[in-house]
C-alpha positions in Angstrom: -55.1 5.7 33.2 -55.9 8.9 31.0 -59.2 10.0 30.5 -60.8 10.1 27.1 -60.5 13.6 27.1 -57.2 14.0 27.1 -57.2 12.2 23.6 -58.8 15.4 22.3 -55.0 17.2 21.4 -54.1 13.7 19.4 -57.4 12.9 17.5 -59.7 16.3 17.6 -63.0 17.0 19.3 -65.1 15.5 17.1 -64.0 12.0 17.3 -64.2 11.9 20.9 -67.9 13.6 20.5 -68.5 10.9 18.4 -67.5 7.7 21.4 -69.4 9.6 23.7 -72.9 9.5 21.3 -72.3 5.9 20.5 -71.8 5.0 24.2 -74.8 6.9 25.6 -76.7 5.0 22.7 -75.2 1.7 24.5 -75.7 2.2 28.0 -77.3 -0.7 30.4 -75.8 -3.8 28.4 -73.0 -5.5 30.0 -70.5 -6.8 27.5 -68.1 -9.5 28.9 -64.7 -10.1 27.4 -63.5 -13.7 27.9 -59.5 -14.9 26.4 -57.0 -17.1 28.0 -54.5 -14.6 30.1 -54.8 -11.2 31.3 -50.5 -11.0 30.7 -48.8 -11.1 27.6 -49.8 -10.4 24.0 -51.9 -8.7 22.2 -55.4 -9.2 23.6 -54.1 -8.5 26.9 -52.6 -5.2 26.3 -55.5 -3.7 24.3 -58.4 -4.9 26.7 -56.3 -3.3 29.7 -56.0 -0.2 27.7 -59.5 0.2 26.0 -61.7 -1.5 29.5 -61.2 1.3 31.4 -62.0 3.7 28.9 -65.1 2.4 27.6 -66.0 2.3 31.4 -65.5 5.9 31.7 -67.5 6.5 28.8 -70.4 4.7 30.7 -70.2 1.3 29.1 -70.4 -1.3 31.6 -67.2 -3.9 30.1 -65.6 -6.7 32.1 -63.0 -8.9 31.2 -63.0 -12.9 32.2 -60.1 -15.6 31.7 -60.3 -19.1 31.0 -58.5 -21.6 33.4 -56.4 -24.2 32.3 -53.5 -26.9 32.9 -50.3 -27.0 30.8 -51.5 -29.8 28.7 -54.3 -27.6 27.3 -51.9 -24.8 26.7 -49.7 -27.2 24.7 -52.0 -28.1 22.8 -54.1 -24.4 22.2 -50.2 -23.6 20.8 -50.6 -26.4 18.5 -53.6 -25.0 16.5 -52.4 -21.6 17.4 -49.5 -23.0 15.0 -51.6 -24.5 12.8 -53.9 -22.1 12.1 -50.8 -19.7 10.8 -50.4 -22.8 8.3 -47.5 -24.7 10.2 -47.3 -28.4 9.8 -48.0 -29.4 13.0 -50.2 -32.6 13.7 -52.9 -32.2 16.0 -54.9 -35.7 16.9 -58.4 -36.4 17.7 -57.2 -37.1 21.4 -55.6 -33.4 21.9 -58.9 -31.8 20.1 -60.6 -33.9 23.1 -58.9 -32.3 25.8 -59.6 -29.2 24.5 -63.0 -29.3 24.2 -62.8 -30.8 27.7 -61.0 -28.1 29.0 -63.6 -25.7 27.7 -66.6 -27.3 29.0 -65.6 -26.9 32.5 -65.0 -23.8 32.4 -68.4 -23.4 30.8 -69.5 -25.2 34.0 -67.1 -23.1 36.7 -67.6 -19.2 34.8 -70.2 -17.1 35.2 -71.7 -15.7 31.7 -73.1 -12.8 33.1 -72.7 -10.8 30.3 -75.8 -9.4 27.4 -73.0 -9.3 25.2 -70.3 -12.5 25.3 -67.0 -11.4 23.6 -64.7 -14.3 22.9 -61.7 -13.9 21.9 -59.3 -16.3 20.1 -59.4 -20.3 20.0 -58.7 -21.3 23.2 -62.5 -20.3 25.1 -63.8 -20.5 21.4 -66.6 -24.2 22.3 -68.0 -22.1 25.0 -70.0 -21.4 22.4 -71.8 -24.2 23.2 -73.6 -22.6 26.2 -75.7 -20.2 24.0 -78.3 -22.5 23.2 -79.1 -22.6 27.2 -78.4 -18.9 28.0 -79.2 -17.2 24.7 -77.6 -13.8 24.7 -75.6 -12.2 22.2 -71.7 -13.9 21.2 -69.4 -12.7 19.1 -66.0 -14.5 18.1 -63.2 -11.9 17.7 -60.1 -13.8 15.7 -57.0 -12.0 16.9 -54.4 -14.5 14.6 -53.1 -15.0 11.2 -56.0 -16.9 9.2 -54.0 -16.3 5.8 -53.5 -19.9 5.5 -55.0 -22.8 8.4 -54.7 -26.0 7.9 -57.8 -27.0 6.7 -58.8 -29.9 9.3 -58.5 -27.5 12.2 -59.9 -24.6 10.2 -62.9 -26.8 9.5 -63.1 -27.9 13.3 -62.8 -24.1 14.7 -65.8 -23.6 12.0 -67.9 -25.7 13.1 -67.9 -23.3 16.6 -67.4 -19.9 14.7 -70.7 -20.3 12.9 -72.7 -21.0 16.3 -71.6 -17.0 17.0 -73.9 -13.9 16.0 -70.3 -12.7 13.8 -66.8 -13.0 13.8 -64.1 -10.3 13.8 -60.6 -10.1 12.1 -58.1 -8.2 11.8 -57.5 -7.6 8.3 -59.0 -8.4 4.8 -57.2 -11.1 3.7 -58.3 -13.6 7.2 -61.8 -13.3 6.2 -63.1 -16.8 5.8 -65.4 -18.7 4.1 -68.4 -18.9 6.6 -72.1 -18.5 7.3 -72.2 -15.7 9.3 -71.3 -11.9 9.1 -67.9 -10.8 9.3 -66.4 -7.8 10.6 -62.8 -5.8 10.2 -61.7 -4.4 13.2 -57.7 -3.9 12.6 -56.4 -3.6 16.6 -54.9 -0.5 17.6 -52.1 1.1 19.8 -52.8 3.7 23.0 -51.0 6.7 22.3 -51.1 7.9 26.3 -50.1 4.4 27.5 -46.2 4.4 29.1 -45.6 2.0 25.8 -46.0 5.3 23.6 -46.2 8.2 25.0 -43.6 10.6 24.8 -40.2 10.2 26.8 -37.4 12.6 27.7 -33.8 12.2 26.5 -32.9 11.6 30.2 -35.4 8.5 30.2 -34.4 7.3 27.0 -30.5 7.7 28.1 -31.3 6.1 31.4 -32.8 2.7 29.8 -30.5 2.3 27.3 -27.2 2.8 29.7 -29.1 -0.2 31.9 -28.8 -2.6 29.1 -25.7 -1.4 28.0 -26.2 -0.5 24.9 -24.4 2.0 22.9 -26.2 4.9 21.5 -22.9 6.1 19.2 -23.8 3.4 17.0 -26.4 2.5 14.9 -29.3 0.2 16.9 -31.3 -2.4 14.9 -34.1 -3.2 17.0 -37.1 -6.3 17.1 -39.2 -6.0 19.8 -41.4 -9.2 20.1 -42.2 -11.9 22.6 -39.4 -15.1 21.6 -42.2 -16.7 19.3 -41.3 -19.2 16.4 -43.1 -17.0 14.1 -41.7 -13.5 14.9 -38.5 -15.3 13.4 -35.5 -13.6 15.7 -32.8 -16.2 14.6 -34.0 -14.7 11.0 -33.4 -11.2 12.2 -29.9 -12.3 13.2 -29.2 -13.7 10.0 -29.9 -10.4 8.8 -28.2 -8.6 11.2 -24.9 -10.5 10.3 -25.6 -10.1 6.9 -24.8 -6.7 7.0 -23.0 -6.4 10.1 -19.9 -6.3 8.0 -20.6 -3.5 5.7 -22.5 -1.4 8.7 -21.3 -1.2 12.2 -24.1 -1.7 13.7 -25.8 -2.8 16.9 -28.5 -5.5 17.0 -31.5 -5.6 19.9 -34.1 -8.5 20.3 -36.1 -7.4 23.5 -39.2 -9.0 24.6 -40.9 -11.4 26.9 -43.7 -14.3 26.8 -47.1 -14.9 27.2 -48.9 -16.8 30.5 -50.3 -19.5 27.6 -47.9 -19.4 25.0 -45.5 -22.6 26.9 -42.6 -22.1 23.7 -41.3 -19.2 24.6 -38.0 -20.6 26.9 -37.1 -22.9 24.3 -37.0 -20.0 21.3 -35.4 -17.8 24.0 -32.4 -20.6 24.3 -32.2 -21.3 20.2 -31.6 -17.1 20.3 -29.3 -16.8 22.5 -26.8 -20.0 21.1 -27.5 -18.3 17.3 -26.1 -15.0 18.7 -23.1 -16.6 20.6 -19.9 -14.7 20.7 -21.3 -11.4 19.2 -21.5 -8.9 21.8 -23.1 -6.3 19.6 -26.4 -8.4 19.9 -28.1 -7.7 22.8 -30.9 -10.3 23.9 -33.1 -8.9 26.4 -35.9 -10.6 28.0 -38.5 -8.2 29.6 -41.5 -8.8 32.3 -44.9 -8.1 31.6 -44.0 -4.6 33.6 -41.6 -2.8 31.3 -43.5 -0.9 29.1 -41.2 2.3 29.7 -38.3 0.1 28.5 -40.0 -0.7 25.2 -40.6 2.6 24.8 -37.5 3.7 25.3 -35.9 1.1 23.3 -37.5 2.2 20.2 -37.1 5.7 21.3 -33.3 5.0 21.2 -33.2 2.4 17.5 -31.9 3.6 14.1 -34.2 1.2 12.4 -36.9 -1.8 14.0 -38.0 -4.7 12.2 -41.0 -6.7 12.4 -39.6 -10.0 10.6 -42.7 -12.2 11.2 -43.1 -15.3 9.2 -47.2 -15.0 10.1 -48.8 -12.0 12.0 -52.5 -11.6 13.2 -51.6 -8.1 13.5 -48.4 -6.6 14.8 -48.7 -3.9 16.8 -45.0 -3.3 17.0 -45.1 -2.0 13.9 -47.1 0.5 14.5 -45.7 1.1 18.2 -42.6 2.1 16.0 -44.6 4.3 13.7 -45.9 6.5 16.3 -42.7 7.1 17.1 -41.8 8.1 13.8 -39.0 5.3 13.6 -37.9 3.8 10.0 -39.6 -0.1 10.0 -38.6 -3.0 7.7 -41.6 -5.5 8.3 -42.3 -8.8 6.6 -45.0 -8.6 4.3 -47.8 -11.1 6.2 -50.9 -10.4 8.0 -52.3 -7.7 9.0 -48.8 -5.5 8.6 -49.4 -3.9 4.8 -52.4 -2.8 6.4 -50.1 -0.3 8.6 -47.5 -0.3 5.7 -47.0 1.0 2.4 -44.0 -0.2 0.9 -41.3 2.9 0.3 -43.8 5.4 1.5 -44.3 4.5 5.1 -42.1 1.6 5.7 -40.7 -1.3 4.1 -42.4 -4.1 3.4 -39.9 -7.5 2.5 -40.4 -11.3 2.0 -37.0 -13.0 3.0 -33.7 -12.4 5.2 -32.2 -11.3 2.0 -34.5 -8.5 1.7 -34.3 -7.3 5.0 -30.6 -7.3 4.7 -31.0 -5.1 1.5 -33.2 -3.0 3.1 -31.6 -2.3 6.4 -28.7 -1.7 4.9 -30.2 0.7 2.7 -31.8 2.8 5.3 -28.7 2.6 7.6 -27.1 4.3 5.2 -29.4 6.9 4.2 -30.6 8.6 7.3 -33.2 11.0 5.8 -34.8 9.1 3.8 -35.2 6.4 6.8 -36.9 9.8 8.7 -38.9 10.7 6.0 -40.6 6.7 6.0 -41.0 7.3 9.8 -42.9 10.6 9.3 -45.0 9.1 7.0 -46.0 6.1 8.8 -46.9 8.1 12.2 -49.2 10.3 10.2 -50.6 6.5 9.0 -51.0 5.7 12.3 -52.5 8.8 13.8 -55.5 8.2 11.4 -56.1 4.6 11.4 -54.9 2.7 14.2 -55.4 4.5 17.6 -57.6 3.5 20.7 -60.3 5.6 20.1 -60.8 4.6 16.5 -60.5 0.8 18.0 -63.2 2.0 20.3 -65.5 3.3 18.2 -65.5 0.1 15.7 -66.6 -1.9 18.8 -69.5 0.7 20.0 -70.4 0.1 16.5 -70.2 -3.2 16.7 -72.5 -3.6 19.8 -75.2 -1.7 18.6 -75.4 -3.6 14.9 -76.3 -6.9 17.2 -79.0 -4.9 18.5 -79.8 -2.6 16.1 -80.5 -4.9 13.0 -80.4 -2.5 9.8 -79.9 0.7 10.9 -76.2 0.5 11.9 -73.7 0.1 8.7 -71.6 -3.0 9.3 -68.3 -1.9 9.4 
């Protein structure tokens, strides 16, 4: 793991003087992160990046999952569905397991922490335990909140406004509830082996593995095989142009430990891609960061081709990388976005196609988006901007009216 020095070259002196103020101001609170899996997704990736950090920096942060069977997970996919606005019926007897599930583990964890940091739906009714333990909660929304479905939305709600504050990840999930709320848009590790800089013979190296040609143009999604990142969509895209551009097509990712569709989007990929060798479907362990890396490295263009997105932080993976994005226009992605200055932002598989084609064909003004968007991403959406919201964050539960809420 790098030390927070070595962030000095990327981000200057003075915002890494700043981290170290706010943490000495925070020192002798423990806060405890709690979520569902310490593999896969979002969550995952940015509390292994940012923990050891903020412990470095003095900060005493731990990190706690939830335990649960397969029947839970099922059913935490459900209103993870439904709370991106999918029509998905979720019945009184699921919403009982699932407060089930959560009271034991409010019975089997141990909430040590001053500060209780929960993170998504599935630990969301452990809640419950405040009112025996006091200490200070706060609900940190990681999803797509653009549009619920109102019954689970008022369920979740009447949990969320048991917390000290909730935290999203863009404007436009802020919600209609009775206590404060917070933007904290998630961030990307510029150090990690996801981003940080690789040489040509890496980059060759990964790329001859899978087999992929780098003569050719390489159209690239990288995302778990999700409903809602849409890769059938991206094919249709792909083919949509396939004829007028010859061009190469990558869908590379992997699942999550409580995400139980993956396997079955997977399958639905792989027959839509049948008989097309120039699509290369490539499902990655929890381990192969480099190969990301590299991936992206190696593409022409990536897209991001989400039908709902709490965030996407392959977008701006792709950005730091200075790599030409086409991104549907949901979530938190026009936050990291600006349509024909830093990327492209679209609505539909006929879009994409016009846009892919577009910068397939006109390689420097593709570069010039990419330029453009790392610059974005240098100044918002690094780890030690991420870090410095939360040390923020910490302090304002403690610090009533002398911290600016964020």
């Amino acid at each position: 793991m790098p030390e927070i020095k070595q962030y000095i070259p990327i981000v200057g002196q003075s915002v890494v003087d700043e981290i170290h103020f706010l943490a000495e101001k925070f020192k002798g609170k423990i806060v405890q992160n709690i979520n569902s899996t310490f593999v896969g997704g979002g969550v995952a990736e940015i509390l292994t990046r940012m923990i050891p950090l903020l412990q470095e920096l003095g900060v005493d942060v731990r990190w706690d999952i939830i335990k649960g069977n397969e029947k839970f997970f099922n059913i935490t996919k459900k209103i993870h569905n439904a709370l991106h606005g999918v029509n998905i019926q979720i019945t009184p007897k699921d919403l009982d397991v699932f407060l089930q599930v959560n009271q034991e583990n409010a019975r089997e964890i141990n909430l040590y922490g001053d500060v209780l940091f929960i993170h998504d739906p599935q630990p969301i009714a452990l809640i419950e335990k405040k009112k025996d333990i006091g200490k200070k909660w706060i609900w940190r929304c990681h999803i797509d909140f653009t549009n619920p479905q109102p019954e689970i939305m008022n369920f979740l709600k009447s949990y969320i406004e048991k917390y000290e504050c909730a935290v999203f990840s863009a404007p436009v999930f802020s919600r209609d509830i009775n206590i404060p709320q917070f933007l904290i848009a998630p961030s990307i590790d510029p150090l990690s082996d996801k981003n940080k800089e690789l040489s040509p013979e890496t980059i060759n190296s990964v790329m001859e593995c899978f087999k992929i040609d780098r003569e050719r143009p390489i159209v690239t999604q990288i995302s778990r095989f999700d409903y809602l990142k849409d890769p059938v969509g991206v094919i249709k895209a792909y083919k949509k142009i396939k004829t007028h551009v010859d061009c190469q097509l990558v869908l590379a990712g992997g699942g999550a430990t409580d995400d139980p569709e993956g396997m079955e989007v997977l399958e639905k990929v792989k027959y839509a891609a049948e008989g097309d060798p120039d699509i290369h479907i490539i499902f990655l362990p929890p381990s192969s960061d480099l190969e990301i890396n590299a991936l992206q490295r190696a593409s022409t263009v990536i897209l991001q081709k989400s039908l709902k997105e709490g965030f996407g932080l392959t977008v701006s993976e792709a950005l730091w990388k200075s790599k030409p994005i086409i991104a549907s226009a949901v979530g938190g992605i026009p936050l990291q976005i600006k349509h024909q200055y830093s990327g492209i932002l679209t609505h539909s598989i006929e879009g994409t196609a016009y846009y892919l084609k577009q910068l397939l064909n006109e390689p420097e003004y593709a570069k010039k988006l990419g330029i453009n968007g790392k610059e974005h991403i240098k100044n918002n959406f690094l780890i030690t901007r991420h870090i410095r919201d939360y040390l923020l964050l910490f302090l304002s539960l403690y610090n009533t009216g002398d911290i600016v809420h964020l």
